[in-house]
C-alpha positions as CSV (number, residue, x, y, z in Angstrom):
1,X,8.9,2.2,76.1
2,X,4.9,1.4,75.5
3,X,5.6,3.6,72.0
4,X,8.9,1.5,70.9
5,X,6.9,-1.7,71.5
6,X,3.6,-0.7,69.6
7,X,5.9,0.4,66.6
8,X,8.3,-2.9,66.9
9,X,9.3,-3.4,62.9
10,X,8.8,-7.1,62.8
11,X,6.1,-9.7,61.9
12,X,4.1,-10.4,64.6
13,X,5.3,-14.7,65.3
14,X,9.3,-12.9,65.2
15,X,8.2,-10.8,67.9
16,X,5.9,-13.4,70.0
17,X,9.1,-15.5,69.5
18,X,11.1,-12.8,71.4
19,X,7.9,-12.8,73.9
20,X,8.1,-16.5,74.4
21,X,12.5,-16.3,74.4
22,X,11.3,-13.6,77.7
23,X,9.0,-15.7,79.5
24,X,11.2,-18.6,79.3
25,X,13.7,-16.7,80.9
26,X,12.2,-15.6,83.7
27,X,11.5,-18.9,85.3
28,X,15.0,-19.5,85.8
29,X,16.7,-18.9,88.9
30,X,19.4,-16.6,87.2
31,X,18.3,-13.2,88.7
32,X,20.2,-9.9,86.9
33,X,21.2,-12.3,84.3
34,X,17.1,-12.5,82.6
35,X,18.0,-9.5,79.9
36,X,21.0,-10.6,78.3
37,X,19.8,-14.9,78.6
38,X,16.6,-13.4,77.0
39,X,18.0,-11.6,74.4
40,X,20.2,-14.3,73.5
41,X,17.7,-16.6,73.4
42,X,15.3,-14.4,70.7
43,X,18.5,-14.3,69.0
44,X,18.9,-17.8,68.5
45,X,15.7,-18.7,68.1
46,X,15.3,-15.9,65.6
47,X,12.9,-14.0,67.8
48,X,12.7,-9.7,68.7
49,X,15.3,-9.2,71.3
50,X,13.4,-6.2,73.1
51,X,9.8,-8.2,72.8
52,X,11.9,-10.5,74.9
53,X,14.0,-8.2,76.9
54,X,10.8,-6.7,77.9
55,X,8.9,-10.1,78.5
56,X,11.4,-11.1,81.3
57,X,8.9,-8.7,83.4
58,X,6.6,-11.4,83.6
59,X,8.8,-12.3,86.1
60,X,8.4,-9.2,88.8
61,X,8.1,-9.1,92.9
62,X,4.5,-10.4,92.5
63,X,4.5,-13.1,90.7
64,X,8.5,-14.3,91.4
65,X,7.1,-16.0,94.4
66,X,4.6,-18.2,92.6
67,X,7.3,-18.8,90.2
68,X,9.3,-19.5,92.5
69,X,7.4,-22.0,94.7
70,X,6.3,-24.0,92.0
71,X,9.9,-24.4,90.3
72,X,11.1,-25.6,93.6
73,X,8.2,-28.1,94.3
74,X,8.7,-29.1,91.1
75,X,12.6,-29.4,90.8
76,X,12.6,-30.8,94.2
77,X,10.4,-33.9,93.6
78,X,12.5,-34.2,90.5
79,X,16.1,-34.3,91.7
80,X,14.7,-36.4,95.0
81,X,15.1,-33.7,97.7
82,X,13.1,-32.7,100.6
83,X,10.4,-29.5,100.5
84,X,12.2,-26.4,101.3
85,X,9.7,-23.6,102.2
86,X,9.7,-20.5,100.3
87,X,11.1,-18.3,102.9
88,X,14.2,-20.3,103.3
89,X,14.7,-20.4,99.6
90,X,14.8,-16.7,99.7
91,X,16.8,-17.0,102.2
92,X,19.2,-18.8,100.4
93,X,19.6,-16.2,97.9
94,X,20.6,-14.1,99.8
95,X,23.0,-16.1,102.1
96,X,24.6,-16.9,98.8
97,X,25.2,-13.5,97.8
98,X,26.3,-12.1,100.7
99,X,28.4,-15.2,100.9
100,X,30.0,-14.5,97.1
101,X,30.5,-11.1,98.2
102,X,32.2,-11.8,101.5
103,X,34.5,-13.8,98.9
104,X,35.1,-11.4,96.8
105,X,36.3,-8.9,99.4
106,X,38.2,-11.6,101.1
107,X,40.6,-11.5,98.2
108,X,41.6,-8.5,99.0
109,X,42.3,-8.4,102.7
110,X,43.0,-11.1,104.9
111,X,40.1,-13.6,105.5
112,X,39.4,-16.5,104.6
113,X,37.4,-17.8,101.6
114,X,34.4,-19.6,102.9
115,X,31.9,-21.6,100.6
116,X,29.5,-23.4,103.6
117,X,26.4,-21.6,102.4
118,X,26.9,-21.9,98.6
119,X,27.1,-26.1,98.7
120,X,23.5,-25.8,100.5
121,X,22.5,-23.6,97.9
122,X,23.7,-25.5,95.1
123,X,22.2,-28.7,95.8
124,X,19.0,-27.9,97.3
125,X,17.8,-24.5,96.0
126,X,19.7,-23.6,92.7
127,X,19.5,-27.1,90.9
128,X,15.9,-27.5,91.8
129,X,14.7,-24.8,90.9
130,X,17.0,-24.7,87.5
131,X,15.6,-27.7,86.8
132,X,11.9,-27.3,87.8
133,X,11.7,-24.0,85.8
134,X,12.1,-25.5,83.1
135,X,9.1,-27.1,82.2
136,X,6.8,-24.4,83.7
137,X,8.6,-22.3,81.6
138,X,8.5,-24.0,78.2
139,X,4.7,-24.7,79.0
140,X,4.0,-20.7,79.9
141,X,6.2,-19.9,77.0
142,X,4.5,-21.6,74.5
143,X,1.1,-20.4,75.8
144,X,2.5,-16.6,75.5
145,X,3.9,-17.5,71.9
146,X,-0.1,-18.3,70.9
147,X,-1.4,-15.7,72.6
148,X,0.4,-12.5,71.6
149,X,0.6,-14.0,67.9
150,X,-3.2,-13.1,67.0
151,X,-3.0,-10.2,69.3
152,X,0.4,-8.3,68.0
153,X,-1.3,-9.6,64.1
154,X,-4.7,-8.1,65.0
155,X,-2.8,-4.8,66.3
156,X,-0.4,-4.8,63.1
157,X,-3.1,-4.7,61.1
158,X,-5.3,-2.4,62.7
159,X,-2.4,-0.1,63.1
160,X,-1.8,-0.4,59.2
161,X,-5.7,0.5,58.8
162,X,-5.6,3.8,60.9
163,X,-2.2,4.8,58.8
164,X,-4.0,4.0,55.3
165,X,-7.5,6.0,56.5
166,X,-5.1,9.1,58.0
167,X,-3.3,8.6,54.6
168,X,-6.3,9.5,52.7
169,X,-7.7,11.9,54.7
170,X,-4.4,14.0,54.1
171,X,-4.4,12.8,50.2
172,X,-7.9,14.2,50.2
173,X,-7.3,17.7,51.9
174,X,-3.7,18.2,49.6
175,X,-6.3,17.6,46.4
176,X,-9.0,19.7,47.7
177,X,-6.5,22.5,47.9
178,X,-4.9,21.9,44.6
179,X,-8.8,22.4,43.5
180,X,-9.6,25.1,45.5
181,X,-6.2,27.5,44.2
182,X,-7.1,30.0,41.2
183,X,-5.1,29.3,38.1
């Protein structure tokens, strides 16, 4: 993978653009969704779709927590509801899942459907922390975009000068042996 993104085709602001698309992405609370809403996103935005795809790993198990907590602080004040400690929000996730899967299966046998946990979950976990990614994900975005710009431009270019300098060396050698042959 670390090959395929050193030899990415494009200019280096399409693929920071895809970088940017990645991070955004991964401050929103729509987990096994981030690779196709960030490769949609660099699509729109005319960005790389695997600079983005691979972006969304800014969001990992180490740093979804601090994500996390400061999207809900943030979404929380916002929308006007309470502080919900970080435990409980993960909590939540995983009430809500194994309540969506409870549904699921209910559909096929005889239980009932039951959405208790999910209204809890809507209103004071998902929305606030949709809603408070947001602009701690524009803001680490953009920052990403002007970071990896000079630094996939610097590489691109560098790259270009190792491929020129091998170039010649092997231009060189093919004319020193065209020299070197009798007639």
């Amino acid at each position: 993978m670390a090959y395929r993104v050193r030899r990415l085709p494009d200019p280096a602001h399409k693929i920071a653009r895809g970088v940017a698309a990645g991070v955004f992405i991964s401050f929103t609370p729509l987990f096994g969704m981030h690779f196709f809403l960030a490769a949609a996103l660099a699509w729109i935005m005319g960005g790389n779709v695997v600079a983005a795809i691979l972006a969304t790993f800014v969001g990992n198990p180490v740093t979804f927590p601090l994500i996390a907590a400061i999207s809900m602080e943030l979404g929380s004040f916002l929308l006007g509801n309470g502080h919900i400690p970080l435990p409980q929000v993960l909590g939540s996730f995983s009430h809500a899942a194994l309540e969506i899967w409870a549904n699921l299966l209910a559909i096929f046998t005889s239980d009932p459907v039951r959405w208790e946990h999910m209204a809890f979950f809507r209103d004071h976990v998902f929305l606030p922390y949709l809603v408070g990614g947001i602009i701690p994900g524009i803001l680490t975005a953009i920052a990403f975009y002007f970071v990896t710009t000079p630094l996939i431009t610097a590489y691109q270019r560098a790259r270009v000068a190792r491929l020129k300098k091998r170039f010649a060396k092997k231009r060189e050698k093919v004319i020193s042996r065209r020299l070197d042959m009798p007639n």
